[in-house]
C-alpha positions as CSV (number, residue, x, y, z in Angstrom):
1,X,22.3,-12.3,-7.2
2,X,20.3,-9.9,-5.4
3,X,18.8,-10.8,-2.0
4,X,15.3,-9.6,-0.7
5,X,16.1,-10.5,3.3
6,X,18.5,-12.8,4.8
7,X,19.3,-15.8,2.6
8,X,16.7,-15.4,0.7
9,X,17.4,-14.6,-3.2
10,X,14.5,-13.3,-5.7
11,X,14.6,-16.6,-7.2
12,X,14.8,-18.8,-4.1
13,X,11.6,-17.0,-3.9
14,X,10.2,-17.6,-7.2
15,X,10.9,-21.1,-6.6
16,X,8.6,-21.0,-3.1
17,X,6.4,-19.7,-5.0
18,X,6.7,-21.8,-8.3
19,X,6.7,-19.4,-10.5
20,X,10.6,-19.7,-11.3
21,X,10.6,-19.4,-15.3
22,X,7.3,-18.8,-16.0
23,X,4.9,-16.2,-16.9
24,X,2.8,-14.4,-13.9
25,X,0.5,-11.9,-14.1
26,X,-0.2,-10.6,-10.9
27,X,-3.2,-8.0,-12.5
28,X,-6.2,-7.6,-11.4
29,X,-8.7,-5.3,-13.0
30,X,-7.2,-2.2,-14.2
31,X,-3.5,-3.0,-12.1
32,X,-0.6,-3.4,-14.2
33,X,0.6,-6.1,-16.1
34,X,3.8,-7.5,-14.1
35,X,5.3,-10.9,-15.4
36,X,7.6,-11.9,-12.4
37,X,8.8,-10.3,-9.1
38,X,11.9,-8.9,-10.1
39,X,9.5,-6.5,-12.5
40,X,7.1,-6.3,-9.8
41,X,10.0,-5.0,-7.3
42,X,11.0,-2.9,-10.0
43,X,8.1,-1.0,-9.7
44,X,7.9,-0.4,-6.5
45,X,8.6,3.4,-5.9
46,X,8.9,4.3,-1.9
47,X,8.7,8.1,-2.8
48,X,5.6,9.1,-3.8
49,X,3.1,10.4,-1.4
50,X,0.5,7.2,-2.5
51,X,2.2,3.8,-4.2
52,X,0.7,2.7,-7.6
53,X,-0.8,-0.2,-6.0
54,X,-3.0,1.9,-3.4
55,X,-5.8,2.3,-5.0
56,X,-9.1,5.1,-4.4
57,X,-12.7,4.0,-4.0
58,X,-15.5,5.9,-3.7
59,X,-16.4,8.9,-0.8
60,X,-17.8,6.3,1.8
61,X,-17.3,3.0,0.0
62,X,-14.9,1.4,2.6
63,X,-13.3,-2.3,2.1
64,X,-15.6,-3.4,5.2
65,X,-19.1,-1.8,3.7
66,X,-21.4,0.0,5.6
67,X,-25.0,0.1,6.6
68,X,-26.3,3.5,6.5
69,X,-29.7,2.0,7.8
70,X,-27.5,0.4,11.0
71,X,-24.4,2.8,11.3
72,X,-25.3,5.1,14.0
73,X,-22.8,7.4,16.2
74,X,-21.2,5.4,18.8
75,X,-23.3,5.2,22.3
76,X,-20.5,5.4,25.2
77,X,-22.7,4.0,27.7
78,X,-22.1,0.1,25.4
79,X,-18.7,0.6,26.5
80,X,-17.1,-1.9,28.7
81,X,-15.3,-0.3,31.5
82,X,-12.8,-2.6,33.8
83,X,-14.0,-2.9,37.2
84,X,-11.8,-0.9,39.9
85,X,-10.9,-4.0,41.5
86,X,-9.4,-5.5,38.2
87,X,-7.7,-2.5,37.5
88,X,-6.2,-2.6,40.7
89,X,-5.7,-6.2,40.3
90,X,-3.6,-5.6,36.9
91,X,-1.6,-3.0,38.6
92,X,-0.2,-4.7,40.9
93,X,0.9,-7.6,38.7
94,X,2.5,-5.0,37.3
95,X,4.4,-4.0,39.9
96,X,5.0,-7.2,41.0
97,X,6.5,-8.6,37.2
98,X,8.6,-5.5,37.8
99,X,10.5,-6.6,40.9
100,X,10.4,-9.6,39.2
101,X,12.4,-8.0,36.4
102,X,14.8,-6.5,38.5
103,X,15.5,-9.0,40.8
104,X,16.1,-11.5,37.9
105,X,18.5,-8.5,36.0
106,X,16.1,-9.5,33.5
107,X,17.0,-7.8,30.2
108,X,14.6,-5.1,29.2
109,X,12.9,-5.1,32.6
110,X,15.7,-3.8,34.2
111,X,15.5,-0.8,36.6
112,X,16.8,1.5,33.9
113,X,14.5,-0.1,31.3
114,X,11.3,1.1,33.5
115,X,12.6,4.3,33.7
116,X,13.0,4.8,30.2
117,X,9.4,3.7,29.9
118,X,8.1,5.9,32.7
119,X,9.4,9.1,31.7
120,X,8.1,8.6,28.4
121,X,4.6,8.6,29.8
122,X,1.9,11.0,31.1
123,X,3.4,14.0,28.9
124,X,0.0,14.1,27.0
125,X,-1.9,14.7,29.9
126,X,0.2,17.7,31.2
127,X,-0.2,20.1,28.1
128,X,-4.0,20.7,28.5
129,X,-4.7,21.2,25.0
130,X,-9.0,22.3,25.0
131,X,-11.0,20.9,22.4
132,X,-10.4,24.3,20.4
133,X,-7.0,23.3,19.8
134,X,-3.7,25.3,20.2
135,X,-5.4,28.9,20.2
136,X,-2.0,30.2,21.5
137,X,-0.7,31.6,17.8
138,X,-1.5,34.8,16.7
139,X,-4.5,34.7,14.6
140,X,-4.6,37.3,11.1
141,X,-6.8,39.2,12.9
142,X,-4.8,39.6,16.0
143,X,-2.3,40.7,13.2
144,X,-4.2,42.9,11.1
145,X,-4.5,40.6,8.1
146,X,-7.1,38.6,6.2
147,X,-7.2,35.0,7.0
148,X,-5.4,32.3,4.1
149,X,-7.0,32.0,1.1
150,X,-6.6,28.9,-1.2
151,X,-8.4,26.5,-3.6
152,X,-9.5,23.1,-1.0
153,X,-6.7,21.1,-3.4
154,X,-3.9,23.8,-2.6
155,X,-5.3,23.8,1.2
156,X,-4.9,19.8,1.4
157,X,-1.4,20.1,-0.2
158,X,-0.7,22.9,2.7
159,X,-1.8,20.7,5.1
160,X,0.2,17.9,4.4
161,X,3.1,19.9,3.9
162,X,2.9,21.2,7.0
163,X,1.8,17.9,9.3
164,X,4.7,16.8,7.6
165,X,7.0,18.8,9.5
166,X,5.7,18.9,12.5
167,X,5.8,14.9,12.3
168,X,2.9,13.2,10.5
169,X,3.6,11.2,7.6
170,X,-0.1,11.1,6.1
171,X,-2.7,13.7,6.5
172,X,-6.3,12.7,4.7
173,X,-9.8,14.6,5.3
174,X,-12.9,14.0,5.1
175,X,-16.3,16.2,4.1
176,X,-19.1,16.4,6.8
177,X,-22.3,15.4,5.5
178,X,-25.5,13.4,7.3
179,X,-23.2,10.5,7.3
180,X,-19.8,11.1,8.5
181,X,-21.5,13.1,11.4
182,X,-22.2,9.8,12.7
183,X,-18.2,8.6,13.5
184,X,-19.3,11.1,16.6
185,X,-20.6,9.7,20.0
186,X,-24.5,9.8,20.6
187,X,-25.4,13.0,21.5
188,X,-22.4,14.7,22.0
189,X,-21.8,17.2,18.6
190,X,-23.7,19.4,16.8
191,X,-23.0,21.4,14.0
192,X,-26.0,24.7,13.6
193,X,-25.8,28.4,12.0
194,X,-23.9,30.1,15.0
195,X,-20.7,32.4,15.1
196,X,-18.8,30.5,17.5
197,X,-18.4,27.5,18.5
198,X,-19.2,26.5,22.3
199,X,-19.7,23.5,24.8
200,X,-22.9,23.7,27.0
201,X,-23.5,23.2,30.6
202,X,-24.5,19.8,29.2
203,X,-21.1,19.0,27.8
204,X,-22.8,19.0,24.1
205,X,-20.4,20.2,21.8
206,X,-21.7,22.9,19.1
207,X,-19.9,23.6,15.8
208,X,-20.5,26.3,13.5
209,X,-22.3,24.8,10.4
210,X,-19.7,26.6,8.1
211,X,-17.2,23.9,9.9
212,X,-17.7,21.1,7.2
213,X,-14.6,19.8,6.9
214,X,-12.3,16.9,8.9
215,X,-8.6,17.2,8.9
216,X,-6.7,13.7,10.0
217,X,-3.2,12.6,9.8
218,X,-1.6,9.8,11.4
219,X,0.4,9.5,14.5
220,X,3.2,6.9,14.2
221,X,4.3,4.7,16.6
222,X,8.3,3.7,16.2
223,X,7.8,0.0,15.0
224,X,11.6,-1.4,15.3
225,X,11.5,0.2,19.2
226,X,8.4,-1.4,19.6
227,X,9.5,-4.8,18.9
228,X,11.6,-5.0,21.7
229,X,8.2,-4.9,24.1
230,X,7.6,-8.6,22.9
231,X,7.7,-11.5,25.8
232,X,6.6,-14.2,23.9
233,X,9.2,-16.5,24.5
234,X,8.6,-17.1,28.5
235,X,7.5,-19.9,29.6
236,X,6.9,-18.1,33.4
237,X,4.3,-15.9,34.3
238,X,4.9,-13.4,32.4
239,X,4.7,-14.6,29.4
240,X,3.0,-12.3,26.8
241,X,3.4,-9.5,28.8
242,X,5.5,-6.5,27.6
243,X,9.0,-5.7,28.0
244,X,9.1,-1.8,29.2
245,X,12.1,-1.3,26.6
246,X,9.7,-1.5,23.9
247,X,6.7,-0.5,25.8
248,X,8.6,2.7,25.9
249,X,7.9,3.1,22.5
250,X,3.8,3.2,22.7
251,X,4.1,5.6,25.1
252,X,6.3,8.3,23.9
253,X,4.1,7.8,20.4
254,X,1.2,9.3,23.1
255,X,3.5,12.5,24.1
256,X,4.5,13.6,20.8
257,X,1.3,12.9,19.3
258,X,-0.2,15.7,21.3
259,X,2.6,17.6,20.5
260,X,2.3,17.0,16.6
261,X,-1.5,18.3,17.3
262,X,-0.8,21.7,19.3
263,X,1.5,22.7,16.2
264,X,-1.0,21.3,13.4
265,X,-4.2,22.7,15.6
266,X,-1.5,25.9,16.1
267,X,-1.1,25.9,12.4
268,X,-4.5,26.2,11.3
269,X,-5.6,29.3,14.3
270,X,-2.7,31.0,12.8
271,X,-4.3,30.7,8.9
272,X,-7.4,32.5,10.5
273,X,-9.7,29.1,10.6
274,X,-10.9,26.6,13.4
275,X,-9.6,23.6,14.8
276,X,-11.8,21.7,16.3
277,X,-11.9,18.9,18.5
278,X,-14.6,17.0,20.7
279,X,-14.1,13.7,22.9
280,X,-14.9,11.0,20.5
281,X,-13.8,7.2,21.8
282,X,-13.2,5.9,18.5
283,X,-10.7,7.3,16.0
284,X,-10.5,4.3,13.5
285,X,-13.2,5.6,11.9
286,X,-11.8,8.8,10.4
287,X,-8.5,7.0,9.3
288,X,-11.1,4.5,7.4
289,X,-13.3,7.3,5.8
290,X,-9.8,9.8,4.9
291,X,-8.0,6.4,2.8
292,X,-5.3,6.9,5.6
293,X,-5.6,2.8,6.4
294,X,-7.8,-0.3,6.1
295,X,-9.5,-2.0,8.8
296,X,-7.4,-4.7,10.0
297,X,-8.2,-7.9,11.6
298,X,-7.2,-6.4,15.2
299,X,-10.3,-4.2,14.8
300,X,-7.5,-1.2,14.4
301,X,-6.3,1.5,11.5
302,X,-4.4,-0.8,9.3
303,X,-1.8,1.2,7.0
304,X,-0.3,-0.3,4.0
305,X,2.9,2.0,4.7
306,X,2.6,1.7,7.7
307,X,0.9,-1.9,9.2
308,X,-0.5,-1.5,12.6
309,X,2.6,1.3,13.8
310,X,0.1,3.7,14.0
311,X,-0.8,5.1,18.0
312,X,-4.1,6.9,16.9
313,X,-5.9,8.9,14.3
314,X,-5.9,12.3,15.1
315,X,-8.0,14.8,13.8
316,X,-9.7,18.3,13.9
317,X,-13.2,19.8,12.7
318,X,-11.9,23.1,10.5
319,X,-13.7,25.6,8.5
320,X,-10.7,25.7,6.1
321,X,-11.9,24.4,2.9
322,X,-10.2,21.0,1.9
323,X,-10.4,18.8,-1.0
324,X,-11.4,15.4,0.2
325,X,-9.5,12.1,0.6
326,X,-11.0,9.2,-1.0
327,X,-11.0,5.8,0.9
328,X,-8.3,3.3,-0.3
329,X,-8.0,0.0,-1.6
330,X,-5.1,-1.5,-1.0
331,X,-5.2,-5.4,-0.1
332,X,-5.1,-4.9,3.7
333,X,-8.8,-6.3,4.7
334,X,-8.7,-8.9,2.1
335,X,-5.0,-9.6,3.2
336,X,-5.8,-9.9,6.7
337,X,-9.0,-12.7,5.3
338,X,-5.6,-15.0,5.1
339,X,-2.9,-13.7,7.3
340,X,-4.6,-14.3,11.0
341,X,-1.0,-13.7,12.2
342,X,-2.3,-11.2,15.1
343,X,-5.6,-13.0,15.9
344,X,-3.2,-16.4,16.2
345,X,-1.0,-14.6,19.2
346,X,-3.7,-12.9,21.1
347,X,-3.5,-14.6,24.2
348,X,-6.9,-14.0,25.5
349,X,-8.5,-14.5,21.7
350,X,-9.9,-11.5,21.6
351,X,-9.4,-11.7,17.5
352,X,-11.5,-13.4,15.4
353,X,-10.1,-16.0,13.4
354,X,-12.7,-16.6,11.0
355,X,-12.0,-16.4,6.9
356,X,-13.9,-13.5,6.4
357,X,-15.3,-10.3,8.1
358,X,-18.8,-10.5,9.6
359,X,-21.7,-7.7,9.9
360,X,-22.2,-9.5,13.6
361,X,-20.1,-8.1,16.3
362,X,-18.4,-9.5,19.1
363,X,-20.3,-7.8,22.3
364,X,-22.8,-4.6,22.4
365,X,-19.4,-2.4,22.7
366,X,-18.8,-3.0,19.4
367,X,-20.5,-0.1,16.6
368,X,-22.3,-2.3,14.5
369,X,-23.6,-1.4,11.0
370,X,-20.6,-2.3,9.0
371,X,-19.3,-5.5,7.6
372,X,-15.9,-5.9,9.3
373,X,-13.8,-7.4,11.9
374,X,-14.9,-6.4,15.4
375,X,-12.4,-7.1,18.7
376,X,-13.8,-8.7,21.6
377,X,-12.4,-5.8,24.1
378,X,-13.6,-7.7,26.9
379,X,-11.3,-10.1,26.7
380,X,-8.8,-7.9,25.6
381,X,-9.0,-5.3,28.4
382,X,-9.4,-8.0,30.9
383,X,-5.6,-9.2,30.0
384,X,-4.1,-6.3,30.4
385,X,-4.5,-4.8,26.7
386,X,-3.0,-2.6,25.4
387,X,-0.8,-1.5,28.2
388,X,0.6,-5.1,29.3
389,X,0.7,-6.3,25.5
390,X,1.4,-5.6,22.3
391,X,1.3,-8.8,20.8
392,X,-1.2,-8.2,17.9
393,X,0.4,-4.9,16.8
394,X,3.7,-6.2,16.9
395,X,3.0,-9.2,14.8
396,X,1.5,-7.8,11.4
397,X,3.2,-8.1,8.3
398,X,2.6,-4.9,7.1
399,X,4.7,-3.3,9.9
400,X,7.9,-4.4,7.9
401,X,9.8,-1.0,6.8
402,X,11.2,-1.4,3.1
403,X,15.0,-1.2,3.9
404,X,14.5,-5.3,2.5
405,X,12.6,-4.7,-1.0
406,X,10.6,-7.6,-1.0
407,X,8.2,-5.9,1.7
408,X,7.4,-3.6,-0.4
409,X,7.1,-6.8,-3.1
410,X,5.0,-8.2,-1.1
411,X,2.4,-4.8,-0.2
412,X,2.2,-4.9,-4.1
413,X,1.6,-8.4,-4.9
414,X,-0.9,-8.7,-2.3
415,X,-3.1,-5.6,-3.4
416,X,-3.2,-6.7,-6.8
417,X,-4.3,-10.4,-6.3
418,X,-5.2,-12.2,-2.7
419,X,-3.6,-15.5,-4.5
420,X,-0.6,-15.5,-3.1
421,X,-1.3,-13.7,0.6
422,X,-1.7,-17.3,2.3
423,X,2.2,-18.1,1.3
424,X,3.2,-14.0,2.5
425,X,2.0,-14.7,5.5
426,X,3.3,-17.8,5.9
427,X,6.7,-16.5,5.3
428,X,5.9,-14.0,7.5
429,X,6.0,-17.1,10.3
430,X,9.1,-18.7,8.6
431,X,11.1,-16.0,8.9
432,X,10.1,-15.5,12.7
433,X,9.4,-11.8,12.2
434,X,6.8,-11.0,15.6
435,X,8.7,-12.8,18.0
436,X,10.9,-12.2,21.1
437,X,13.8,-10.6,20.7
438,X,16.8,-12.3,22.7
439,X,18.5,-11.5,25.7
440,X,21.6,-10.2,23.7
441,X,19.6,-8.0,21.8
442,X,17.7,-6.5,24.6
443,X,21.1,-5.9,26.8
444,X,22.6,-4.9,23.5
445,X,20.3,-2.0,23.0
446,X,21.7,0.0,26.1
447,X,25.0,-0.5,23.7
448,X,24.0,0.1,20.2
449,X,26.3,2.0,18.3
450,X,24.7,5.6,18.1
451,X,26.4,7.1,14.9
452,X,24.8,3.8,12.8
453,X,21.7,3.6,14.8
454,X,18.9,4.7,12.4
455,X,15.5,4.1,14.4
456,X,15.8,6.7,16.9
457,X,13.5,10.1,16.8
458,X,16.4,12.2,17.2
459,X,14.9,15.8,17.2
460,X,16.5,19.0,14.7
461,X,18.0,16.6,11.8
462,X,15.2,15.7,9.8
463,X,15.6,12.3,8.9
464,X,12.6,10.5,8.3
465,X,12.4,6.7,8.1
466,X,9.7,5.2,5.6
């Protein structure tokens, strides 16, 4: 018999479920007619680019609706900002839990574990990428050739094939239009008839008018590295507070996401068309309107491939005609109505726990103007989020990869019908997924065996994961 994860056997789960023997249709409107699991896993295909079960909606019709009349572009001055002292405060019970850590010989707080951790970090800040992009690569013109031209369904498909390779697994894009001008801050971008685009002495950003397209593609964080940041198991002071062997993770997901954006950004310059960029604080937004994620409880891009093990959305303003992505449908908001999982081990409760999403936001740092879940990033920041912990992110159920087939089982089941997403979630607990990894395991990872090792980023073999 044929076992999803662990001891667990298809029908053991049928049983849990008590559906052993009997007839289920797990359809919703329009969603295929499955009668059991076992057909439901059958159906599950990992290769294609979208599952069956992820479905398009409407340009703009997100699973947390907005309020044209209330969505406005994001005014930075709401934006809570930690006081110097508490940021001095934080850092040095940093320091101090790191002594700590090496004092104890505590298992991924170890000298060499910090090290691992530190080198990972600051690499995105030393490549000084401008807000044109990577304008390094010889343009047609600089080689006496037209730019690329293609239909905006071949361009997409270029695109992707492309970010692909340079190391993003899902590229979307959006169109810009009076709406989708607003996911940029207050005041900051403007798109009008000129030649060239330009910052002023004010720092406004102004884009050509013929710029009306927005490229985005996801930049992964290594979710089974990531795991090993979780502390939740000390009952000391530094419980809930990362373990730099898997904090090591979030950062090196900052230094090759900048890396992944000189060659896409590079990419585009070379095809003869722009790639622009200007600051923007939020990037959840232009996963949302590309169909790259969901919202998620957290507040956060929530991927059904991919869970929370996404760093950030990156993305570029382009003239280079592109077909646009539709938003998705795919059970994540309405799973995340049940699951609480995140909101449940955030220590400060910055999560909302509440059954549904709510047009009322947490504090005026919050956009408004869509019904959602908003983060209280108060309290959050105040902890020590994101850099001390990773709690919430590490803790979602859709961060499983789907080398155990009932996880993909279970992305299905729960975007065709939210009966069942209570009992996922629940096993979800049972099976103790989102919590501490042992001392063994930690020690252990300094002597993994490398030729079985699957989940590092080893550069030149191209090996992807899921």
């Amino acid at each position: 018999m044929s076992k999803f994860h662990s001891n667990l056997s298809r029908r053991d789960f049928m049983k849990g479920l008590g559906l052993a023997g009997a007839g289920m249709s797990l359809a919703a409107a329009g969603s295929p007619l499955v009668h059991d699991l076992d057909e439901l896993a059958a159906g599950v295909d990992t290769h294609h680019y979208r599952k069956w079960w992820q479905k398009d909606r409407d340009f703009e019709d997100l699973t947390t609706p907005v309020d044209w009349d209330l969505f406005k572009p994001y005014d930075t001055r709401k934006l809570y900002m930690l006081p110097l002292s508490l940021v001095k405060r934080q850092a040095d019970e940093r320091s101090a839990r790191h002594i700590r850590d090496v004092a104890n010989n505590t298992p991924g707080g170890t000298l060499r574990d910090i090290a691992l951790d530190e080198a990972t970090y600051d690499n995105f800040n030393m490549q000084h990428l401008g807000w044109q992009g990577n304008i390094r690569t010889a343009s047609p013109v600089d080689r006496g050739l037209p730019a690329w031209q293609g239909t905006p369904e071949d361009n997409l498909q270029m695109m992707r094939a492309a970010a692909h390779f340079y190391g993003a697994p899902r590229v979307g894009a959006i169109e810009v239009n009076e709406h989708t001008r607003r996911l940029f801050d207050l005041g900051t971008t403007i798109w009008e008839d000129i030649p060239a685009a330009y910052i002023d002495s004010a720092g406004v950003y102004h884009i050509p008018s013929r710029c009306r397209w927005i490229l985005t593609w996801i930049a992964k964080q290594n979710y089974p590295q990531s795991k090993y940041a979780l502390r939740t198991d000390d009952s000391g002071p530094d419980r809930n507070k990362t373990f730099e062997l898997g904090q090591a993770s979030r950062n090196a997901s900052y230094s090759h996401a900048p890396q992944i954006r000189w060659n896409v950004t590079g990419f585009l310059h070379g095809l003869g068309y722009l790639a622009l960029q200007p600051e923007v604080r939020a990037n959840v937004p232009f996963g949302l309107f590309s169909g790259l994620a969901e919202q998620g409880r957290t507040a956060y891009c929530c991927s059904p491939d991919y869970g929370l093990s996404i760093r950030y959305i990156d993305w570029a303003i382009t003239d280079l005609p592109l077909q646009p992505t539709r938003p998705i449908d795919a059970g994540v908001t309405e799973f995340c109505k049940s699951c609480k999982r995140c909101a449940e081990v955030c220590p400060p409760g910055a999560l909302s726990l509440d059954d549904d999403t709510s047009w009322e936001v947490a504090g005026q740092w919050n956009r408004g103007g869509f019904k959602g879940f908003h983060q209280h990033w108060q309290k959050c920041a105040e902890w020590g989020g994101p850099h001390d912990c990773s709690n919430c992110q590490m803790t979602c159920p859709f961060n499983h990869p789907p080398d155990a087939s009932i996880h993909n089982l279970v992305r299905a089941a729960s975007a065709v019908t939210p009966a069942l997403n209570g009992f996922f979630a629940g096993m979800d607990r049972a099976f103790g997924y989102g919590w501490q990894k042992s001392d063994a395991e930690r020690e252990g990872w300094w002597q993994r065996d490398l030729s079985k090792w699957p989940y590092d980023e080893l550069k030149g073999f191209g090996v992807k994961d899921w």
